[in-house]
N, C-alpha and C positions, 0 to 999 in steps of 0.2 A: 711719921711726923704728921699729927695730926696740924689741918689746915682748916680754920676759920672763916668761912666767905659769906659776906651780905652780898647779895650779886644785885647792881642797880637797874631797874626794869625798862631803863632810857637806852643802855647799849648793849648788844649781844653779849648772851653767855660766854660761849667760848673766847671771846675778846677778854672778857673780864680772867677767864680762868688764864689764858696767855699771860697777861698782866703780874696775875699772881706768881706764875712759877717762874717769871723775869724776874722780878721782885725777890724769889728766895733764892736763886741762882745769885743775884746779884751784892745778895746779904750774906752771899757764902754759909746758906743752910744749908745748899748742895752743892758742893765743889765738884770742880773740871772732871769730868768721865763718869761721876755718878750716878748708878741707875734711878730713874725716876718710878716712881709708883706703877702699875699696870692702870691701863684703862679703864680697868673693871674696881681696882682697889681708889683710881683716884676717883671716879664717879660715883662708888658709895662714899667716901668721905668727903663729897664736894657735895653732894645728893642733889648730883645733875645726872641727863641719860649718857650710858658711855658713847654714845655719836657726837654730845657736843663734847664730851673729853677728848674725842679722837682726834676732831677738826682741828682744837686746840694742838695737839701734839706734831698733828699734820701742817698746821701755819708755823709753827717754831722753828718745826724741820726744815722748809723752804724757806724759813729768815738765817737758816741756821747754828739758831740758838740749843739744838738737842740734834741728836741723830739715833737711826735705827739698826741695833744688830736683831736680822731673822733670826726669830727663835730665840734672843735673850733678854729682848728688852727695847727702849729708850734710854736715854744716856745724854747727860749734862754735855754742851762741846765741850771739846779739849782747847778754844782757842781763845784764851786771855784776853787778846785786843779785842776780840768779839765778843766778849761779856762786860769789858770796860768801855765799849761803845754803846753798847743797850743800857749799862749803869747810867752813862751821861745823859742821854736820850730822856733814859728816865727822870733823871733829875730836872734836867731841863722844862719838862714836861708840868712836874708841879712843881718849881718855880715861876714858871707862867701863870699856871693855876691860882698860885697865893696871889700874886702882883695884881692881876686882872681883877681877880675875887677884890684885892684891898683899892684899886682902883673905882672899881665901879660902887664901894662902900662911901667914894668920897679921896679916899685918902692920896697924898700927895707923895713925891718920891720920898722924901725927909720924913714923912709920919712914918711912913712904910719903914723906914730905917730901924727908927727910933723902937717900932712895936719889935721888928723883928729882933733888936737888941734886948729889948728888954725881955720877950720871952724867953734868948737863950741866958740871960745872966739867973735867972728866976728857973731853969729846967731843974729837976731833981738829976743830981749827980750821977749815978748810977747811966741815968738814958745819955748823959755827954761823955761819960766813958766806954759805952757801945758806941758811940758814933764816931769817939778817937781810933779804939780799935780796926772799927773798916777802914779807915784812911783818912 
């Protein structure tokens, strides 16, 4: 599954590559037990060095977002509430981001409302039916 990354040059790589595989774990590109990429397969398709691949897989493990069998791999957790808490986390996260971003733009709670309304009445269909389907 090829992965797509503009890495931003203001925070570590590895943080950013964490990010992303929350991100697809949490989009159920890879579901509870799934083997993850090798080191070496996600570092050429991330075309970072496999040390910051590693760190990355080595910070997940100790959030316990993945775990390691010797000799088979890395692996998605197996535990639901620990992927539905990273999910929140995340969201949480850029919803700060918008607010803040629309704050410091000017805009009041009720602008903020109204934009965000208006952007989801106006989305193309298809994207509000991927987003029904996660939940």
């Amino acid at each position: 599954m090829a992965m797509q990354a503009v890495f931003d040059e203001n925070s570590p790589i590895y943080l950013q590559i964490m990010d992303l595989i929350k991100q697809r774990i949490c989009a159920s590109l890879w579901n509870l037990g799934d083997r993850l990429p090798s080191v070496r397969e996600m570092a050429i398709e991330l075309r970072v060095n496999p040390n910051t691949v590693q760190r990355a897989y080595q910070e997940l493990e100790r959030e316990g977002m993945v775990f390691t069998q010797r000799g088979m791999g890395t692996f998605v957790t197996e535990d639901q509430a620990k992927v539905e808490t990273v999910r929140n986390e995340l969201a949480s996260r850029l919803v700060r981001q918008f607010v803040d971003g629309m704050a410091r733009l000017g805009f009041e709670r009720e602008q903020i409302r109204v934009k965000l309304d208006m952007y989801l009445e106006n989305r193309p269909m298809e994207q509000q039916g991927d987003d029904e389907e996660r939940g």
